[in-house]
C-alpha positions in Angstrom: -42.4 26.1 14.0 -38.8 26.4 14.3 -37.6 29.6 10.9 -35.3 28.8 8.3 -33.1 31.5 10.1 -32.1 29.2 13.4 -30.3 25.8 12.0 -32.0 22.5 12.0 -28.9 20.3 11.7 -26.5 22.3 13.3 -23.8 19.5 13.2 -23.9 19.8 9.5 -22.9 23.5 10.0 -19.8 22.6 11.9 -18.7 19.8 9.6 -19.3 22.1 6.7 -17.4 24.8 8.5 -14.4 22.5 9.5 -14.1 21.3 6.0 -15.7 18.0 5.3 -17.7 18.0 2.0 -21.4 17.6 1.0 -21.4 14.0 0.7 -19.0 13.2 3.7 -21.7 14.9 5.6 -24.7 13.1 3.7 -22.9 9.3 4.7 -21.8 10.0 8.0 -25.5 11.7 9.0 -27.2 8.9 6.6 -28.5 11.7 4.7 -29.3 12.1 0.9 -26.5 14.5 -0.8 -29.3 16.3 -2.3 -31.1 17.0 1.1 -27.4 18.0 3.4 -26.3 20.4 0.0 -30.4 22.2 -0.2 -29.5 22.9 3.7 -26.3 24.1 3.5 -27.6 26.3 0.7 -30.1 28.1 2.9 -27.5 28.5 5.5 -25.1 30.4 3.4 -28.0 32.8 3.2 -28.1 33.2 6.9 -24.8 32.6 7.5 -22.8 34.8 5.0 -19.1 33.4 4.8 -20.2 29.9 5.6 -18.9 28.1 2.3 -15.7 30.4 2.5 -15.2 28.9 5.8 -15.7 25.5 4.7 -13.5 26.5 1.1 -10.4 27.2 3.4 -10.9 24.5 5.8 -11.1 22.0 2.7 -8.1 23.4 1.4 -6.2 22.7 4.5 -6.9 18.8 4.9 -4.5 16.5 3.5 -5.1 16.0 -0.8 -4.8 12.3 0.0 -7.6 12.3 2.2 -9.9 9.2 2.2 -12.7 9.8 0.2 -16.3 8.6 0.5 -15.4 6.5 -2.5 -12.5 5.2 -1.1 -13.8 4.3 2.0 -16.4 2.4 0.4 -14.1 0.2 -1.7 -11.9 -0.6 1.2 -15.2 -1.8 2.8 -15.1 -3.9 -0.1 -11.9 -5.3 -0.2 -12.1 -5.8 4.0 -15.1 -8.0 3.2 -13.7 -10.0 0.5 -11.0 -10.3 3.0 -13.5 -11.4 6.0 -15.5 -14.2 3.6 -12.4 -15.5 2.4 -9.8 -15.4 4.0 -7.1 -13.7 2.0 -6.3 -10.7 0.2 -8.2 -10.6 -3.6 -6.1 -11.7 -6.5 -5.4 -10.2 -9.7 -6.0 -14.0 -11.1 -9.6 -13.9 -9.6 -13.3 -13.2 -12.0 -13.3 -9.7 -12.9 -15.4 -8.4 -9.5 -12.1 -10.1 -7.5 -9.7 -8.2 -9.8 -10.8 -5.1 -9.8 -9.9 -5.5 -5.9 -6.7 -6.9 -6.3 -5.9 -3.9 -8.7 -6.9 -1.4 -5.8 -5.1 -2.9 -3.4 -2.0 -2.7 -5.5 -2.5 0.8 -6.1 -2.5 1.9 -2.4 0.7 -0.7 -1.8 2.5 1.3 -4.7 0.8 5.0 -3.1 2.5 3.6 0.7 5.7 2.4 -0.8 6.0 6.1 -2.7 5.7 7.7 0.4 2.4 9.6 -1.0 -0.3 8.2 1.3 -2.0 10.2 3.7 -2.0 9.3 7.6 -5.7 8.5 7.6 -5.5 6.0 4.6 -2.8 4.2 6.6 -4.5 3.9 9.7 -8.0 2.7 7.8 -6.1 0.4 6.1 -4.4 -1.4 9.3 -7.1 -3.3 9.3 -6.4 -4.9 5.9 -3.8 -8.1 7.1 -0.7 -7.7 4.9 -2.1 -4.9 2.7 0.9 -3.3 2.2 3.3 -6.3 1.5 4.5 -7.6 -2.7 3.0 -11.1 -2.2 5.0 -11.5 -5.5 8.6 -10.0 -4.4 7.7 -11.7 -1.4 8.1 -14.9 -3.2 11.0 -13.8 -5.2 12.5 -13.2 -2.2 12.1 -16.0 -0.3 13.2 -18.2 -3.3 16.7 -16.2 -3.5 17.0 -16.7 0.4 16.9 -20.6 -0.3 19.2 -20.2 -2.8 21.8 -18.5 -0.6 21.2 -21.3 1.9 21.9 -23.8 -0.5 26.1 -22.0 -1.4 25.8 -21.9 2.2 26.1 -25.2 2.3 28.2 -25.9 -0.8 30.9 -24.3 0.7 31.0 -26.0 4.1 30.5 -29.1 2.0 33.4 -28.5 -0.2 35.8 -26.0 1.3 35.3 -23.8 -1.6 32.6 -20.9 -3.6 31.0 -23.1 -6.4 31.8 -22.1 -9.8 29.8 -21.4 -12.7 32.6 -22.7 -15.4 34.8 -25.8 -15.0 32.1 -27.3 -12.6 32.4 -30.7 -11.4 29.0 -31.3 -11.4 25.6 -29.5 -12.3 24.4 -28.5 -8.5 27.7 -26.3 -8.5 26.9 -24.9 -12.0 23.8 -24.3 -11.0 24.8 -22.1 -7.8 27.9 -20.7 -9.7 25.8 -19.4 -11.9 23.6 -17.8 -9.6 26.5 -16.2 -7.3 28.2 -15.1 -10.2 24.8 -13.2 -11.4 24.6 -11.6 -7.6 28.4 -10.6 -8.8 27.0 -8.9 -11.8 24.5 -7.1 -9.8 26.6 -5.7 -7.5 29.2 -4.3 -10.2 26.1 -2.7 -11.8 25.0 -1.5 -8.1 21.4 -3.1 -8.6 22.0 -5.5 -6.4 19.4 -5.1 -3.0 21.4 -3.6 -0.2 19.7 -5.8 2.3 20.7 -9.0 -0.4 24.5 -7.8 -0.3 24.6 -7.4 3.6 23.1 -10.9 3.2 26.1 -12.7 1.3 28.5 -10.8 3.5 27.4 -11.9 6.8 26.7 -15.4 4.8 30.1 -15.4 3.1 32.7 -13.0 3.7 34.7 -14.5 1.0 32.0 -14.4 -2.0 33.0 -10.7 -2.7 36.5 -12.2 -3.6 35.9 -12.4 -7.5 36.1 -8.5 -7.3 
């Protein structure tokens, strides 16, 4: 019988070592944490240094590492994604919610610029994960809308206005160019929205 002094599981060593934790070990060796952490216990003992090792290779990974948590909800969320087709929705029962409300998490995590390399790759397999359905809809709407002064002016020679209209189609888009007006003077206007209206309309920026 093999002693306590020469390893069993000497892949748990070297994952230990190399700075995965206890129950990163446990789920990737289908392992109880209880059983990998009693192990690693013993091999401290005949291994002096080993949890320093494992301490400083920890503190090395990337803090946005994805943890065994984390995988398991994106296993979640891929699933949903699998049985129905579609991302979950923050309108859904409170199971399909509490996915849609992780999901926007990571998207606002990405978007920040504070999400680690591995999340980003795992999550490639999540269609569309990282796009605003909701600003995606905003922003098509406003696209129509610039399509529709698009075609006032070649219709009529002229920017519609938003007072002294002749009819309500041009009060209607006056008053929508003259709020991308507004926008601009208060510089909150989308740069990719005002390269927009200037390849669109060189002449809307004529009201100053």
């Amino acid at each position: 019988m093999t002693g306590w002094h020469v390893s069993r599981h000497t892949e748990w060593g070297m994952m230990y070592a190399a700075g995965l934790t206890v129950r990163e070990i446990a789920d990737r060796c289908h392992q109880i944490v209880a059983t990998v952490h009693l192990h690693l216990q013993v091999r401290e003992k005949y291994s002096p240094g080993l949890r320093a090792t494992h301490e400083a290779a920890l503190a090395r990974r990337d803090p946005d590492r994805p943890t065994t948590s984390w995988r398991r909800r994106l296993d979640e969320v891929l699933a949903f994604h699998v049985a129905n087709q579609r991302l979950p929705s923050s309108q859904g029962q409170d199971q399909e919610k509490s996915l849609a409300q992780w999901v926007a998490s990571q998207r606002i995590s990405y978007q920040k610029g504070k999400m680690g390399a591995a999340k980003i790759i795992l999550l490639d397999k999540l269609t569309n994960w990282n796009v605003n359905q909701h600003q995606q809809r905003l922003d098509e709407i406003w696209k129509a809308k610039l399509a529709a002064v698009v075609d006032y002016v070649k219709v009529n020679g002229s920017l519609p206005r938003y007072r002294n209209y002749s009819t309500e189609q041009e009060r209607r888009l006056g008053v929508w160019l003259h709020n991308q007006h507004q926008k601009r003077t208060k510089g909150t206007l989308a740069e990719w929205r005002k390269s927009a209206l200037d390849d669109a309309m060189p002449s809307w920026r004529s009201r100053g």
